[in-house]
C-alpha positions in Angstrom: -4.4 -1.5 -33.9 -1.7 -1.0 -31.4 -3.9 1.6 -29.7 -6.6 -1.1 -29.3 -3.8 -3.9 -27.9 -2.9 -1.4 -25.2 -6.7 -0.9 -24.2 -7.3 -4.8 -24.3 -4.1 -5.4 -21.6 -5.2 -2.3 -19.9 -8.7 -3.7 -19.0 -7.0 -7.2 -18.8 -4.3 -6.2 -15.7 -7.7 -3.9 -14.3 -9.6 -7.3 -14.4 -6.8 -9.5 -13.1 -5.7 -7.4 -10.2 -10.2 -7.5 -9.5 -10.3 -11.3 -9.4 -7.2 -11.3 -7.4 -8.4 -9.2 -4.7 -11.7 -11.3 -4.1 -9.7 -15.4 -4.6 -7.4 -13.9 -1.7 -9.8 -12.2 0.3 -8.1 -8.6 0.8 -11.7 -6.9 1.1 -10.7 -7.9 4.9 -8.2 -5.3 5.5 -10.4 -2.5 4.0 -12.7 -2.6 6.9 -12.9 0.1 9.0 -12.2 -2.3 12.5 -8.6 -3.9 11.0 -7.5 -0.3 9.9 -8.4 1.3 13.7 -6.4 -1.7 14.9 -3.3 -1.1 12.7 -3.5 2.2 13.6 -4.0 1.7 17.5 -0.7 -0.8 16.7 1.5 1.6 15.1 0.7 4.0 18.2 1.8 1.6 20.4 5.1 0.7 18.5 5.3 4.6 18.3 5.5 5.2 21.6 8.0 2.2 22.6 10.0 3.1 19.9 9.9 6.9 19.0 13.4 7.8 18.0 13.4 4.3 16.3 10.4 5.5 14.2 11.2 8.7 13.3 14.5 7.4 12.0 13.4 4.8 10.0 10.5 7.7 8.9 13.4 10.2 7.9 15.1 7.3 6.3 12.3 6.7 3.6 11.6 10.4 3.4 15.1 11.5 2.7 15.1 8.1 -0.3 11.9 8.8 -2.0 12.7 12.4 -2.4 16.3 11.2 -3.8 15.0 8.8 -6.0 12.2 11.4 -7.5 15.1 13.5 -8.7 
């Protein structure tokens, strides 16, 4: 029985988080034109801010690998 609950909420998050993404739309940052223009934007901050980026870069590198101990 308590294998079949943990199926049941399983499926139930998998079908909540479906619905979810089509009532708020997300399917628009999936396309292949808003990901090249994040990506042309993070170049751009890149290069106006390259010390300030590789910081803040470092910073999360050096707290995942921390927090994965």
């Amino acid at each position: 029985m308590k294998l079949n609950l943990s199926k049941f909420i399983i499926v139930g998050v998998i079908v909540v988080l479906i619905v979810l993404f089509f009532v708020f739309d997300l399917k628009q940052y999936l396309s292949l034109e808003h990901i090249k223009a994040q990506q042309e934007a993070l170049n751009g901050y890149y290069q106006n801010n390259t010390l300030l980026s590789i910081a803040v870069y470092m910073f999360i590198y050096i707290a995942v690998t921390a927090l994965s101990l």
